[in-house]
N, C-alpha and C positions, 0 to 999 in steps of 0.2 A: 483105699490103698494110695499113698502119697507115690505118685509117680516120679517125679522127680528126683525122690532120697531112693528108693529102687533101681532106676536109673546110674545112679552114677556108684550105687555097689557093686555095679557089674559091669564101670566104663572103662578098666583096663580091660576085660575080654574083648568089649567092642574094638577097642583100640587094639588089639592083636588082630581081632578079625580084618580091622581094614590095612594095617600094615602085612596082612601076610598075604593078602588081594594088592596090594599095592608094589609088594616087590615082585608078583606073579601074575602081570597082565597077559590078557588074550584080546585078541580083536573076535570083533565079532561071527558070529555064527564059529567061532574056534575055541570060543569056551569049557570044553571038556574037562578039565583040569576045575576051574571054579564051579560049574555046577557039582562033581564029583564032592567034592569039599563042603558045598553047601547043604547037597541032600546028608553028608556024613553028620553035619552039625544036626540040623530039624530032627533024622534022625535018633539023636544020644538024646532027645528032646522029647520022644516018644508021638513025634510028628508025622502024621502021615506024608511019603512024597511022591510024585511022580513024575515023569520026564514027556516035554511037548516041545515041538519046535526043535528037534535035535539037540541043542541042551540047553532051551528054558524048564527050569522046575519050578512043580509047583508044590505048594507045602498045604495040607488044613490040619488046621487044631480044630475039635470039635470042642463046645460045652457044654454046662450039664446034663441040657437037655434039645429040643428043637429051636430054631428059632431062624428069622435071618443071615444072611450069612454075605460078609464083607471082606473085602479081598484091597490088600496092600502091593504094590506094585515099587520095586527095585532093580534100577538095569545094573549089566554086568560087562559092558564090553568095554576095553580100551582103545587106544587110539594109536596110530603107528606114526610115535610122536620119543624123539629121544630122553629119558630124563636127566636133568642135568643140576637135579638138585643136588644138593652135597649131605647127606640127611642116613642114616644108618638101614632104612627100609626105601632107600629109591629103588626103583626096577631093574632087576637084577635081567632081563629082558631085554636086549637090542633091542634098540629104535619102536619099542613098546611101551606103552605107559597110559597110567590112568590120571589121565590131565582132565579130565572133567569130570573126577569127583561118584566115579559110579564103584566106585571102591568103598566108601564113605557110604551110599546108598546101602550096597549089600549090607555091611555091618550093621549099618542102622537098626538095617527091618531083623536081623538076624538077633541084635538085641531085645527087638522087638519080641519077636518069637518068645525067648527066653524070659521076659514080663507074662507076657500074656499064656504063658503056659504055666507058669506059675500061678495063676488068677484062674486057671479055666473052668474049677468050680465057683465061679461068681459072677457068669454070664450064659443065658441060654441063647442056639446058636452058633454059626462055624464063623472062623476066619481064617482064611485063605492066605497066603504069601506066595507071590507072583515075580519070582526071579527072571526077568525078559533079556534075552539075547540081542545082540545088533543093532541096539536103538543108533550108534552113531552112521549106520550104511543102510543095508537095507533096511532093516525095521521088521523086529520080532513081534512086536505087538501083534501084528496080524495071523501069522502065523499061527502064533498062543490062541488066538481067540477061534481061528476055522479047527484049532486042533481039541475045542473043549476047555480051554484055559477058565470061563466062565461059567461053563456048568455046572451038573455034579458034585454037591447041591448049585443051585441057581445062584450068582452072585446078584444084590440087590444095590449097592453101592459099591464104587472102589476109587482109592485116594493113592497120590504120588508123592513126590517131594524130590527136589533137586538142590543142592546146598550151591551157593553163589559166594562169592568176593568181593561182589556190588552191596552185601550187605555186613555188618558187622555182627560178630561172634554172639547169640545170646538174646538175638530177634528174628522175627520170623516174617516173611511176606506173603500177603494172602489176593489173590486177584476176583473180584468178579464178572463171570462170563467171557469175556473175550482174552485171552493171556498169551498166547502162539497164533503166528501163521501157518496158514496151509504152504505149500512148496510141491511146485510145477516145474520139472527140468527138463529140455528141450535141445537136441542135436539137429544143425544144418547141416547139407553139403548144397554147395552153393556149382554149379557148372557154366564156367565161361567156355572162351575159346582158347587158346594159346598163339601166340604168333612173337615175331622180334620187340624187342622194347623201342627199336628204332623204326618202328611202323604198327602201333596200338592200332591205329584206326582197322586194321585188319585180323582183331581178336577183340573179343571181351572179356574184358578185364575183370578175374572175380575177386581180386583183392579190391578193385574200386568198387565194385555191388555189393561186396560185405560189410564195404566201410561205411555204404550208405542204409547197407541193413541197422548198423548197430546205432546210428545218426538218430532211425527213425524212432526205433527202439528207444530212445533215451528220451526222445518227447512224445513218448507212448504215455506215457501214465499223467502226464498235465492236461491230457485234454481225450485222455477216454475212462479217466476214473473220477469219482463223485470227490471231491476236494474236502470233503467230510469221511469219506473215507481212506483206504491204505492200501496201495500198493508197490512192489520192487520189482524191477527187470534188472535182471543184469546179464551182462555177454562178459563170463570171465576168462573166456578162451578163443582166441581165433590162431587157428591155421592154416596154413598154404602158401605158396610159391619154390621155385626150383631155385633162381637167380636173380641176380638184381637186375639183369637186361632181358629176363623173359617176361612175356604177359603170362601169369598164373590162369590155370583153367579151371581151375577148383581151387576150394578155403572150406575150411570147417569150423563153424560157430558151434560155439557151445553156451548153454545160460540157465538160468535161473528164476522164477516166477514167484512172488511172495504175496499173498494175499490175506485180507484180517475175516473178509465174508464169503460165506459159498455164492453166491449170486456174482459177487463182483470177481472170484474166480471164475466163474464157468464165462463171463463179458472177456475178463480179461486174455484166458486161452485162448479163446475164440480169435480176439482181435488182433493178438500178437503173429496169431496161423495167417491168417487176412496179410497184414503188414510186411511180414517175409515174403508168401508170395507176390505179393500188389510189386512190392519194390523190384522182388528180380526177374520179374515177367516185364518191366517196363523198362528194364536197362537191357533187356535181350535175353539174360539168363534165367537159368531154371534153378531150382529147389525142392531139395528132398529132403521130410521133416520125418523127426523123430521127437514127440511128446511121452513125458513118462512119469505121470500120475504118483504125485508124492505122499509124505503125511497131509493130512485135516485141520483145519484150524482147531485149537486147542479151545474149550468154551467151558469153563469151569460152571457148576451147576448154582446156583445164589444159594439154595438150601442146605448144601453139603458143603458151599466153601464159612458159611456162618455157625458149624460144626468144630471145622477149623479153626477159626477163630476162636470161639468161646472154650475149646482145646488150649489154646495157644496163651489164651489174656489167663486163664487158669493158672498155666506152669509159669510161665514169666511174667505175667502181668501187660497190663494194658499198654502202658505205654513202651514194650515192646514186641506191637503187635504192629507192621506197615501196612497198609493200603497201596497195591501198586496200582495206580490209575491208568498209568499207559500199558497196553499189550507190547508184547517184543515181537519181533520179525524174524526171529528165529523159530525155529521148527520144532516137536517133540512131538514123539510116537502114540508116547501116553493118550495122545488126542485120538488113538481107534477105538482104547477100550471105553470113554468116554462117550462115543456114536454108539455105545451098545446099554449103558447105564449113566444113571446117574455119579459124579462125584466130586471130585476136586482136587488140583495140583498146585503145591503152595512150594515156597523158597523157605530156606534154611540158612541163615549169614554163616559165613566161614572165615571172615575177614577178621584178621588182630595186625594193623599199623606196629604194634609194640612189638610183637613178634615176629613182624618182616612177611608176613601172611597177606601180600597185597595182588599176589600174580590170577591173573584172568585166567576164564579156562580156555582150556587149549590150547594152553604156553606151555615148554618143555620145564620154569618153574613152577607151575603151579601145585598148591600144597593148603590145605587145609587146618583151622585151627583144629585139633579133635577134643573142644572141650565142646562143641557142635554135637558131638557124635550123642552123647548120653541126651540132648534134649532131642536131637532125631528120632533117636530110639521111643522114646516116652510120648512122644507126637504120636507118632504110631501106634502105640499102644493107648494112646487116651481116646485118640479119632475113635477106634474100631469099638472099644468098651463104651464110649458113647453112642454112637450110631446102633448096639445091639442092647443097651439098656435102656434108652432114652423112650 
C-alpha cells in the first residue's frame, strides 16, 4: 500500500476534521463535545470505542488475526488563548483556542484510523488510538493509563507526534532518548513580621527574604547541577505587601523546576527545599512549601524512535528526515505512557514562510500548514503497520 497516494485521497476530510476541532475548542478535562465527535467518527469506522478519563477515548481496530497490539497517542485540549486569526475556521469560541496544534493531532490519528482500517485485513494484531485529555494542565496521560488506557489487549509499543513551526512543512523530526523535561512546580508562603516602613528594624521584612529566596535560586543550578548536565528554576511569580510604607509580613513565591535526568531531579527538589528554607530561617522568617510532582522526562526508546525514522526516510525520503540533538525543556505528558512501554515521540514541521505559517505555539496566531496533515496521518499509519508486520 503506497501510503502516501492514500493519504492525501482523504486529506480534505482530514482537513475538515481539524477545522471543525479547530473552530470548537475545549480546555481541558472539558472536552465532551470533541471526544463525542471523535467516538462518532472511529465509530462509522466500524471501530471499537470506549471512554477513560472522563472523556479520553479510546479507539481499537482489530486485525486479521492475533498479534501485537500498538497504540497511537493524540491530545485533544485547547488552550484559553483568544484567536485572532483572520481565517474562515478560527474559533468560533471566546478566549478558546487550539494554539498548539492538538487539533491537527486529533485529525491526524483520525486519518489514521481511516488508513489502517482500510488495511486491517493485511495485518495480524490490534491498534489502539488513544485520544488523551488535558495534556496542556493537568495531564490525562495518567489518568488513561490507571484507568486501563494500555490494557485489554496489552499495549507493546506506543508512539506520538506533536507538529511544530520550528520546522518546515514536509520533514519530520526524530530525537533519541532524551527529547522533554521533567517539571517540578512549587508554592511558598514566605512569614515575616509587619511593622512601619519608618522603623524595618522592628519587622521582618518578607518581601526582602523572598528577594533573597529568588537570588539564591537563580545561582541554584551553577553550582549544584553537573555542567554536563540540564537544569531551570524559575520564580515566575511573587506576591505580597499591603503598601508602600508598610513592612509586608507575608509573599508568595511561585516557580518552576525543569530537569533532563531523574537523578538530577530528585538532587534538584531536594536542594531547592534545602535553599528556601536555609535562606528564611537565617533572615528570621519561616516557610511553608508546597511541591507538586509534574510530567517525567520524556526518553524516547533508540529501537522504536529508528522505526520512526525508516517510517519517515520511506514517505519523504532521507534528506527530510531531522536529527534533533538537543532535548527541549519543555514538558509533555506523552512521557507517562512512555514509563510503562516502549516507544517514541517525533515532530512534524507545520511551518510555510510563503504562506505566512511562521507563528509559534501558543500564540493567539498560530496556525498550521495542513498539507502536514496527510503525511501526519500516513506516519501513523506506516509506524504501527510496521511495528505489527516487521
Amino acid at each position: 500500500m503506497n501510503l502516501s497516494l492514500e493519504a492525501q485521497k482523504i486529506k480534505q476530510d482530514i482537513i475538515q476534521f481539524r477545522r471543525n476541532f479547530h473552530m470548537h475548542p475545549e480546555l481541558g478535562m472539558e472536552e465532551f463535545k470533541t471526544a463525542a465527535t471523535i467516538e462518532n467518527i472511529l465509530k462509522s469506522l466500524g471501530i471499537e470505542t470506549r471512554r477513560v478519563a472522563g472523556t479520553g477515548v479510546v479507539g481499537l481496530l482489530r486485525g486479521k488475526s492475533a498479534g501485537k497490539t500498538v497504540a497511537l497517542r493524540a491530545d485533544m485540549d485547547a488552550l484559553p488563548i483568544p484567536d485572532k486569526k483572520k481565517v474562515s475556521y478560527a474559533s468560533k469560541v471566546s478566549d478558546k483556542m487550539h494554539a498548539c496544534g492538538h487539533d491537527a493531532h486529533m485529525a491526524s490519528l483520525l486519518g489514521a484510523a481511516m488508513l489502517l482500517n482500510q488495511n486491517k485485513n493485511s495485518f495480524n494484531g490490534n491498534i489502539k488510538f488513544l485520544f488523551q485529555p488535558a495534556e496542556e494542565t493537568t495531564g490525562g496521560a495518567l489518568p488513561m493509563i490507571k484507568e486501563g488506557a494500555l490494557k485489554d489487549p496489552e499495549v507493546d509499543a506506543v508512539f506520538g507526534l506533536h507538529v511544530t513551526a520550528d520546522i518546515e512543512v514536509g520533514k519530520i523530526g526524530i530525537s533519541y532518548g532524551k527529547a522533554n523535561a521533567a517539571s517540578d512546580m512549587f508554592d511558598v508562603m514566605i512569614y515575616g513580621e509587619s511593622c512601619h516602613g519608618a522603623a524595618p528594624h522592628e519587622g521582618i521584612d518578607a518581601i526582602a527574604v523572598g528577594a533573597q529566596v529568588v537570588t539564591a535560586l537563580q545561582n541554584f543550578v551553577s553550582r549544584n547541577v553537573d555542567p554536563l548536565d540540564s537544569a531551570v528554576v524559575t520564580v515566575g511569580k511573587f506576591q505580597g505587601g499591603y503598601e508602600r510604607n508598610i513592612i509586608a509580613d507575608c509573599v508568595k513565591l511561585s516557580g518552576i523546576i525543569r530537569t533532563l535526568d531523574p537523578n538530577t531531579r530528585k538532587i534538584a527538589c531536594d536542594k531547592v527545599k534545602k535553599t528556601i528554607l536555609g535562606v528564611t530561617e537565617a533572615l528570621g522568617a519561616k516557610a511553608n512549601l508546597n511541591f507538586i510532582p509534574s510530567y517525567p522526562c520524556l526518553i524516547n526508546d533508540i529501537f522504536m524512535t529508528g522505526i520512526v525514522k525508516s517510517v519517515a526516510e520511506e514517505l519523504l525520503g532521507k534528506e527530510n528526515v531531522i536529527a534533533i540533538d538537543k532535548p527541549g525543556m519543555g514538558v509533555e505528558d506523552f512521557a507517562y505512557f512512555l514509563q510503562c512501554v516502549s516507544g517514541s515521540f517525533f515532530k512534524v514541521g507545520v511551518k510555510n514562510k510563503e504562506k505566512g505559517i511562521i507563528q509559534p505555539a501558543h500564540s493567539s496566531l498560530f496556525d498550521i500548514d495542513e498539507d502536514a496533515l496527510p503525511i501526519a496521518a500516513a506516519m501513523h499509519a506506516g509506524i504501527a503497520l510496521k511495528f505489527l508486520t516487521d
